[in-house]
Every structure is written in C-alpha cells, then in structure tokens.
C-alpha positions in Angstrom: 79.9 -63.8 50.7 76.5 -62.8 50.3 73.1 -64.2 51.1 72.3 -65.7 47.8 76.3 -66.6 47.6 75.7 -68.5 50.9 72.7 -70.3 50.3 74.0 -71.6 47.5 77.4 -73.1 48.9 75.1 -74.4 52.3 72.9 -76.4 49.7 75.2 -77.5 47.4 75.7 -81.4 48.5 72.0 -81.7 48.4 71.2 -79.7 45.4 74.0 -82.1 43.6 72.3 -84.9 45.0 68.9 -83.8 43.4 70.3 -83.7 40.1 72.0 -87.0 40.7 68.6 -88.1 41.4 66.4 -87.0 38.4 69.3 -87.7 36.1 69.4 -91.6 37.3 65.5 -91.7 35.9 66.4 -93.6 32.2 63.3 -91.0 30.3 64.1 -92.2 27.6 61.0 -92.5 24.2 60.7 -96.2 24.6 60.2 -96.3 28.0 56.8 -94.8 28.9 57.2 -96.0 32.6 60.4 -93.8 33.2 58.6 -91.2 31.2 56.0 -90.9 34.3 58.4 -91.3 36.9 60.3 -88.4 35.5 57.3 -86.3 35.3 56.3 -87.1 38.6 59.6 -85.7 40.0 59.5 -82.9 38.4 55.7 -82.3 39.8 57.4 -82.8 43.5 60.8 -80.8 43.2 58.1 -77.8 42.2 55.9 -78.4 44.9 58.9 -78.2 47.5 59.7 -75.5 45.9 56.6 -74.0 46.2 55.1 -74.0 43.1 51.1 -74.6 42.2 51.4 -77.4 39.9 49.5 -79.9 38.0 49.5 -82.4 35.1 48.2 -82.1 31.7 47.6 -85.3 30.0 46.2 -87.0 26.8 45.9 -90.3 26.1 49.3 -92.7 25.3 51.5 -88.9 25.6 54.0 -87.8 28.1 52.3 -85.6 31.0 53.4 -81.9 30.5 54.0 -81.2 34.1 52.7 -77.3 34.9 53.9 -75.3 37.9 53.4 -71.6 39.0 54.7 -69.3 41.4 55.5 -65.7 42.4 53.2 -62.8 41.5 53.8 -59.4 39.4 53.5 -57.5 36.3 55.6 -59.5 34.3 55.0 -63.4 33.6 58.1 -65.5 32.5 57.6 -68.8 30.8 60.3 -71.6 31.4 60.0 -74.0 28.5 61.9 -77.2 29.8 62.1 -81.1 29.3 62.6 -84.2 31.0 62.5 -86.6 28.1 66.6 -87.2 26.9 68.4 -88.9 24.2 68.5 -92.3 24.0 72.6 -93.5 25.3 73.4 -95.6 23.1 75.9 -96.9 22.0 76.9 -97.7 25.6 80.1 -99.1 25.3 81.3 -95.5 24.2 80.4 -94.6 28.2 82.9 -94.4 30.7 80.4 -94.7 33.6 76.9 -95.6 33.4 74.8 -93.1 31.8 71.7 -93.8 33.9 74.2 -94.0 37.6 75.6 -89.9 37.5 79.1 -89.7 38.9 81.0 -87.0 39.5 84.6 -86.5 38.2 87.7 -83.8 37.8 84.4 -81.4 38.6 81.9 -82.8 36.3 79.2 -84.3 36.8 78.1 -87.0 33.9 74.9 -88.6 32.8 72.7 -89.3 29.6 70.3 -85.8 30.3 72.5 -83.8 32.6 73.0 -80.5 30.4 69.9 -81.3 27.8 67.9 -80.7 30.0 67.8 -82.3 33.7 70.5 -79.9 34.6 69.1 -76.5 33.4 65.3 -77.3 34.1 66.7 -78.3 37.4 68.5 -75.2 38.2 65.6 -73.1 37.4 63.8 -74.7 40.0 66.2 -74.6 43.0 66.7 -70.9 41.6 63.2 -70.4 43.2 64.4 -71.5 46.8 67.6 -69.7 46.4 66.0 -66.2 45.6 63.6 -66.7 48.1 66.5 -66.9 50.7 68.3 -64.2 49.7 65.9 -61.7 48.7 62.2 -62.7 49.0 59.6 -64.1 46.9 59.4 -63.6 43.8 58.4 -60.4 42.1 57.1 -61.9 38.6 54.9 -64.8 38.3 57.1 -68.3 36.7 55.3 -70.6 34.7 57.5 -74.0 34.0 55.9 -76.0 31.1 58.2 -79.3 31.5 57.0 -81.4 28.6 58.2 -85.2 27.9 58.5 -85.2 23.9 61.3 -82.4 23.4 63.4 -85.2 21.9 61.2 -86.4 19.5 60.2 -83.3 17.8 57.3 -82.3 20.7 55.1 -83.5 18.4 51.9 -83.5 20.6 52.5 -80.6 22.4 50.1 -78.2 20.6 47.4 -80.9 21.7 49.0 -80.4 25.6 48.6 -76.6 25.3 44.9 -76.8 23.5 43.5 -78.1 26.0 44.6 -74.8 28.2 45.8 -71.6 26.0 46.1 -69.8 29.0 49.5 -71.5 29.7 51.1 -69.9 26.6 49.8 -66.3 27.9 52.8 -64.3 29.2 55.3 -61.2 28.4 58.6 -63.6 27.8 60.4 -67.4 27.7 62.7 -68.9 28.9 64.0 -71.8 26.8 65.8 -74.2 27.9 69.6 -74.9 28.1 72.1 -71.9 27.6 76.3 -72.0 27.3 79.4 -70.7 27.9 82.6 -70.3 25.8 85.4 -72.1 25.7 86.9 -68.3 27.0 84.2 -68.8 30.1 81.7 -65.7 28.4 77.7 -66.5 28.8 75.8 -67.1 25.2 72.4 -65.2 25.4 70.3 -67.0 22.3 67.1 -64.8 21.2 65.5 -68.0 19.1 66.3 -71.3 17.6 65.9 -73.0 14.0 63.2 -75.4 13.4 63.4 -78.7 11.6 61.6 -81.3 9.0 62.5 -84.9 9.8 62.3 -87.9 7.6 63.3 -91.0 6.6 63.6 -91.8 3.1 63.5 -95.7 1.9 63.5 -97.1 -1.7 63.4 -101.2 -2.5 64.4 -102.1 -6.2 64.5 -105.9 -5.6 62.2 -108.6 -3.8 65.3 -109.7 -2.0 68.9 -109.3 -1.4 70.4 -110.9 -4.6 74.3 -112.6 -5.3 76.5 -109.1 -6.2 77.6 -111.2 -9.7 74.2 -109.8 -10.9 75.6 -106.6 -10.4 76.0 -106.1 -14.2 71.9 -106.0 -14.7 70.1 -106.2 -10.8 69.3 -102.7 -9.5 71.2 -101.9 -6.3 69.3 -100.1 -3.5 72.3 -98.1 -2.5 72.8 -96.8 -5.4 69.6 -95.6 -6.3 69.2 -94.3 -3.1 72.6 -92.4 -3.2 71.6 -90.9 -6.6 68.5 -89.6 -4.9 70.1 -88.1 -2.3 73.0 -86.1 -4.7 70.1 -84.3 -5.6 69.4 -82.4 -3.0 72.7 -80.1 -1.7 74.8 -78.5 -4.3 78.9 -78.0 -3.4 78.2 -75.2 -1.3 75.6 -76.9 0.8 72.5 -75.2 -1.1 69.6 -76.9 -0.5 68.2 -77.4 -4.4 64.7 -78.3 -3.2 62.4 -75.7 -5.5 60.7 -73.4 -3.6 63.1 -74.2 -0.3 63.8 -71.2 0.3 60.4 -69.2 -0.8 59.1 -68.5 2.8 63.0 -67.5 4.6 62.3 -64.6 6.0 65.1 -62.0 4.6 68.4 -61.1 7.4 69.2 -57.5 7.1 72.7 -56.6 6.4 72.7 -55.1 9.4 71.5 -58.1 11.7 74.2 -60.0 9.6 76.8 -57.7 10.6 75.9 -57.6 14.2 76.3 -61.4 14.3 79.2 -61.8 12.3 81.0 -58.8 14.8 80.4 -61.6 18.4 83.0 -63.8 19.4 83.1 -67.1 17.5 85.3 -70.4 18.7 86.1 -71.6 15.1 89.5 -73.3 16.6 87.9 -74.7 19.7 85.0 -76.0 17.1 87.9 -77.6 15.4 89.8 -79.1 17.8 86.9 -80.7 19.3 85.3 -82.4 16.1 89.0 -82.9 14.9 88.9 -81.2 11.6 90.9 -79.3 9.2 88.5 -76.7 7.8 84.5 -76.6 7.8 81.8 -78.0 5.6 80.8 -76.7 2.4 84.4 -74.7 1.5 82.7 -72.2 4.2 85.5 -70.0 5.9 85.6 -68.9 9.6 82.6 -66.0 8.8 80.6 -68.0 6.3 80.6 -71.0 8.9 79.9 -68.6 11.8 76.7 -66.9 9.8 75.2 -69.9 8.2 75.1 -71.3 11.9 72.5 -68.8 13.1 70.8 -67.9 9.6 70.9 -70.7 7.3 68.8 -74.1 6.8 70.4 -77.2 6.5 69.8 -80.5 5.2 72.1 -83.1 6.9 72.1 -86.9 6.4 71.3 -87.9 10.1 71.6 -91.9 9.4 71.9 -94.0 6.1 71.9 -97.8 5.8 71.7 -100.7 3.4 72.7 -104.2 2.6 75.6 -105.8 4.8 76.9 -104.1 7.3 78.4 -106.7 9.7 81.9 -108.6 9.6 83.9 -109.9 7.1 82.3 -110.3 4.0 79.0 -111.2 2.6 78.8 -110.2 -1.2 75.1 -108.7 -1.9 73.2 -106.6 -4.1 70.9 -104.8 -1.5 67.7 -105.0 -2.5 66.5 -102.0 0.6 68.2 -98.7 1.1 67.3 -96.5 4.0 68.3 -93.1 5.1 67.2 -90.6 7.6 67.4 -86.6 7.2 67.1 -83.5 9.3 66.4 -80.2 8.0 67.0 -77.9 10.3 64.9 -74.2 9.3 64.8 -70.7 9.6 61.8 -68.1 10.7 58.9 -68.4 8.6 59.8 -72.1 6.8 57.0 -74.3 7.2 58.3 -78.4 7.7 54.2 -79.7 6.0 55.0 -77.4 3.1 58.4 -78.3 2.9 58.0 -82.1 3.4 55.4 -82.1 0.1 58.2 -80.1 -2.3 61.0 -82.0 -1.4 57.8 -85.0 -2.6 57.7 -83.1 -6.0 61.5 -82.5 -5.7 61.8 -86.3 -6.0 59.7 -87.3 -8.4 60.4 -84.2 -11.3 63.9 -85.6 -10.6 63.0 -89.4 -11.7 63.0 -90.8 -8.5 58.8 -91.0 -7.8 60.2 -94.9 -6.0 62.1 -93.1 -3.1 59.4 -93.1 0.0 59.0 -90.7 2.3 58.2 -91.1 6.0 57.2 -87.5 7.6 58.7 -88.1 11.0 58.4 -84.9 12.6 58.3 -81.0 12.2 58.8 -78.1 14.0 59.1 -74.6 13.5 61.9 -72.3 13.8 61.3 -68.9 16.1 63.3 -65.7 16.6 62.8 -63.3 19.0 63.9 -59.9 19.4 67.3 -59.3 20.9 66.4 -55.9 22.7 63.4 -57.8 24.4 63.9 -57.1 28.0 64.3 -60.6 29.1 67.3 -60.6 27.4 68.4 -57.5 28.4 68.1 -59.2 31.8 69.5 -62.5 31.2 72.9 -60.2 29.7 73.2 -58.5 33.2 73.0 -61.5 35.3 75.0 -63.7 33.2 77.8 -61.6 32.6 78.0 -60.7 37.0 77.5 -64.3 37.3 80.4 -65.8 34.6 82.4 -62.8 35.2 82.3 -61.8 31.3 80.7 -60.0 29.0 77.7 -62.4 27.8 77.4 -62.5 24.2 73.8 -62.1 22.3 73.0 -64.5 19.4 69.7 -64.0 17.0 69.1 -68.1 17.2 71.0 -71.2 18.3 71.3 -73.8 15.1 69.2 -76.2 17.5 65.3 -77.1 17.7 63.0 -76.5 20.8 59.4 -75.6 20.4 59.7 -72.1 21.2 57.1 -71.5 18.1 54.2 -73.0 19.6 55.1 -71.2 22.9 56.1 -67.6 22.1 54.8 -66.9 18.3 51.3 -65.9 18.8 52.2 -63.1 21.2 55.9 -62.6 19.9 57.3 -63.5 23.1 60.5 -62.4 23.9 63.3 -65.7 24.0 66.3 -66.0 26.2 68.6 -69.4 27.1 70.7 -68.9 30.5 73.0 -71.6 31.4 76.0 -74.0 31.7 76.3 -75.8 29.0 80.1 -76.4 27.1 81.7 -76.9 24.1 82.7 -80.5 25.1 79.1 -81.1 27.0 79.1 -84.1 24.6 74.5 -83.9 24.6 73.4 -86.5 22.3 76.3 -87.9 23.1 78.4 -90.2 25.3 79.6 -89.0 28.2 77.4 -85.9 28.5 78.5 -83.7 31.3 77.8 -80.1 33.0 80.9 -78.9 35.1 79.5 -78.3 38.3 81.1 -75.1 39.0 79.4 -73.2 35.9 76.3 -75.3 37.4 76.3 -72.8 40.6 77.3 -70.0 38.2 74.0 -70.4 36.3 71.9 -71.2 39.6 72.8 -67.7 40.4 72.2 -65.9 37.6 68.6 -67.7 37.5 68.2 -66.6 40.8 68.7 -63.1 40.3 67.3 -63.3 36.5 63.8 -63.9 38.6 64.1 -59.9 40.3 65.7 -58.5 37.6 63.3 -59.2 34.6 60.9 -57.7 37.3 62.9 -54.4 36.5 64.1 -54.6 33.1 
C-alpha cells in the first residue's frame, strides 16, 4: 500500500462522516437558512483544508463560497454546488433523505452524488495529496455556488463583482461516472437549457364536463399547443431552432459514436423496450451528446385527485426543458418559440421564462483531460472513456467560455445513482476510487 493508498484507508471513517455531515444540511431552494448553513460548511472544510477562502454575496442570493490553494503555472478551476434537488416525494425514500445512512456499500442521501459527494472529494483530495506527496504544484480555485439547481441564474452577478475568479488555464466541473462495466467517463462539456412554463386559461372557472359539446377545455388547447413543437422523430419544429447549432464534424461524430455505450443497462434501468423517437442504439447514443431536446418536464390541469369529479378545466399548465447545444442562445430561443406560438394560432398560451443557460464544449485534447484520463483509468482500473458533452446543464459557459477553458468531470457517479431522484446514492468504494484520482489529478495536470 502506498502513501496516498494509506492515507486514504486511515481517514476513511472520518472522511465518511464528513460527507454524512454536509449531506444531512436539507439546501434545498426554499430554504434560505439551510442555504447558509451549507455554505458556511463548505467555507470551513476549505479552511481545514487549507484553503484561502471567502464569501461572495448579493443581496437575497446564495453566497458563492471561494477558496484557493497551492501555487504553479497552471490554475484549475473546480466549479461545484451545494444547493440539491428538492426530495420529494418522500414516501418514495427508503430512509430519510436529509439523515445519510449507509447500506450494502452505499451511502444514500438527497445531494450525495449531485454534488455533496464530488465537491466533497475534491476537497479532502487536498489533504490526501498533501500526505502523500506535498503541496500542491498548481494553484485550485473552488467556486461552490448555491443556485446550480435552479439554473445558476445569478451567478454571472457573483462572478462580476470579481472576474478575476473566472481567470485560469482549465475546469473542473462537477460530478463525473463510471460504467456499469466499472470504466471512468471523462466529459469535455455539457448542453445548456431554456426553461419554461407554459399556461393557457379559456374559461373563468372550472365548468360541469356536460358543456363539453361548446365550453373550451384547457387541456385540450394546451395539448394542441404543445403537438406543435416535436415532430415523430423528436425534431424540434421551433423556426429558426436550430440556426445558431454549431455544425459536428463527421469526424467528431464518428469518434463518439466508436466509445462504449450501455444501451441495455440504460434499458434495464428505466424499464423499456426500445428508445424515444424510433432512435436505434447509435442514433440514441449520438443525439445524447449532440442534439437539443425539448422534453415535457411537468403538465397539469383540472382534476387530478380521487375518484371522480367530472370538469371542464378551465387552466392548463405545463412546464418544459430545452436542453441545448454550443452556440444556442436560451433569450433568443425563448422569443421564437413566442412567435412559434402565435404564427401557429395559439397567441393565448403564456409563457413564463424560468431560466436559461448555455451549453459549453471544450476540447477533448485539452490537457486537463488528458490528465483526468491517466488518473482515472490507474484509479478504476479501466480505460476511461472521453465524451465531447454530457446531455446535462452546469454553468460551465459563464466559467470557461471567455478564455476557452479546457472542461473535465472526474468522479463516482452510477447508472443507478438515482440524482433527482429518490434514493440517491454514491457507492462508497468508487467514492475512494475518485478521492484518489483527484488527489493525483492535482500533480498530474501540473505535468500534462
């Protein structure tokens, strides 16, 4: 066993116990309190870790906790969060979400792999490289914002107020995974997204559903709306959608089509037949890192509850995500999908801009990456796989874009993590597997 090896293994119980810790802190959006305290843990663990740190704050926004350390040519960017997912619906938990237990080698909790657990990691990686091997040779920057769930919609405000955080040579982003065949996933970017929420009222009240032969139904209209907008394949039919994509050589196409994909493990999990759209295993596996999306995230109307109650719905409701590729922009988007509506007769359908973000791609060669490959694959034990984008959002736009930064995820996230969902879990043993590679990841970028 080596140094690093036996650092790790001596400081397990209380490294687990940290996590335990900051994953017990309910940082949820509605609860500003909780919010704090989780910033304010974060501040400490960087302190004891030996970090410079400090707080950047504006008014009624999560704090966007800042540490520093090490010293070198290279400066590495760790773009985490400590905001999570609400957890409802709670019955759907088999333990608490907000009291981490630990069982059959998991440890679960709302926030554990997105992204208490990775942002964690990277922090105890300081203490662990330090024990093995010195301090370190680059210079870390953690930016550990508190709006990552909602879109980070204030943190361009966060990082005005100091643009010297965003100056650096590469990011880290947060999270990272590993393959149902235990082989490291190495993403270079991730897609953005436009969020709304659509709404449409064509009575002034709920009405009997025996004037359904002449009273408007807000469902309906609302349904009719929405067929507008995807064809059979999953097209987007917005005009002008797809303007700004930036073109994927055949090349890159290749290249990504060529990596190891888990369509049957994909399948299994989500118990289905075959994919959305008609798409086979490739088209599936492709449109995951290179297409946009428009996905109905939530949609709602009339009577919903028990037994019967026989209305006309006078309100219909309905929430949508697109998620978007390099160069898309979610302001221009939100005001043709506007136009989209109303060419298409449906000028009554409202339109709540939510949020937007970006999508961001970095280069695969970038050096970061080439050291995030090394130490993942020693770490895992198999060849890590590269990947142009992940077909989340993160705001590695704002960070990285005006200096083309390179991107990299390393981490422990699963197939059957279950983030955003009940019963979210990181199996502790690819937890130390990913504290190592970090570890190293901070004297290897020195060299790559």
């Amino acid at each position: 066993m080596n140094d690093l090896d036996r650092y790790i293994s001596e400081n397990a119980d209380r490294y687990t116990e940290e996590l335990r810790e900051l994953c017990a802190i309910p940082s949820e959006a509605t609860d500003p309190a909780a919010l704090d305290r989780a910033a304010a843990w974060c501040m400490e663990r960087m302190r004891g870790a030996g970090c410079a740190t400090r707080e950047v704050r504006i008014a009624d926004v999560p704090a966007l906790a800042v540490g520093e350390v090490g010293a070198g040519r290279r400066t590495l960017i760790a773009v985490q969060h400590y905001d999570v997912q609400p957890a409802v619906p709670l019955e759907l938990w088999k333990s608490p979400p907000y009291e981490p237990a630990v069982r059959d080698g998991a440890m679960y909790a709302r926030g554990v792999s997105d992204n208490k657990g990775h942002l964690l990691l990277r922090i105890q990686a300081i203490e662990a490289h330090r024990a093995a091997y010195g301090e370190l040779p680059i210079r870390l920057r953690f930016l550990i914002e508190g709006e990552e769930e909602g879109g980070s919609v204030d943190l361009h405000r966060l990082l005005e107020k100091d643009p010297g955080l965003t100056d650096g040579d590469g990011a880290l982003k947060e999270g990272g995974s590993i393959d149902p065949q235990g082989r490291p996933s190495i993403s270079c970017g991730n897609k953005g997204i436009l969020y709304v929420q659509l709404h449409v009222r064509t009575l002034a009240l709920d009405a009997h559903s025996a004037g359904a032969t002449h009273l408007p139904n807000a469902a309906w209209r609302l349904s009719a709306a929405l067929a507008t907008l995807v064809d059979e394949r999953g097209r987007i039919l917005v005009d002008g959608f797809y303007d700004d994509v930036t073109p994927v050589s055949a090349e890159e196409r290749e290249r990504h089509a060529a990596q190891p994909w888990e369509a049957d493990e994909i399948r299994r999990v989500y118990g289905i037949d075959r994919f959305a759209w008609g798409r086979d295993e490739r088209e599936a596996h492709l449109a995951s890192a290179f297409e946009p999306t428009c996905n109905i995230a939530g949609l709602w109307s009339g009577y919903t509850g028990s037994k019967t109650k026989t209305v006309i719905p006078s309100e219909a409701f309905c929430k949508i995500d697109f998620r978007l590729v390099p160069e898309q922009d979610p302001d221009t988007l939100a005001g043709l999908l506007r136009a989209h509506l109303d060419r298409h007769g449906f000028g009554d359908v409202e339109i709540d801009y939510v949020e937007g973000e970006r999508a961001y791609r970095g280069r695969t060669d970038d050096p970061l990456v080439r050291a995030c490959v090394a130490v993942a694959t020693e770490a895992f034990g198999a060849p890590a796989i590269v990947i142009p984008n992940n077909a989340g959002t993160s705001p590695m736009w704002l960070v990285s874009h005006a200096k083309r930064l390179g991107n990299a995820t390393l981490g422990m996230g699963h197939v059957g993590a279950a983030a955003h969902a009940p019963n979210e879990n990181v199996i502790m043993a690819n937890y130390w597997r990913a504290l190592r590679a970090t570890a190293r990841l901070y004297s290897e970028y020195a060299r790559a």
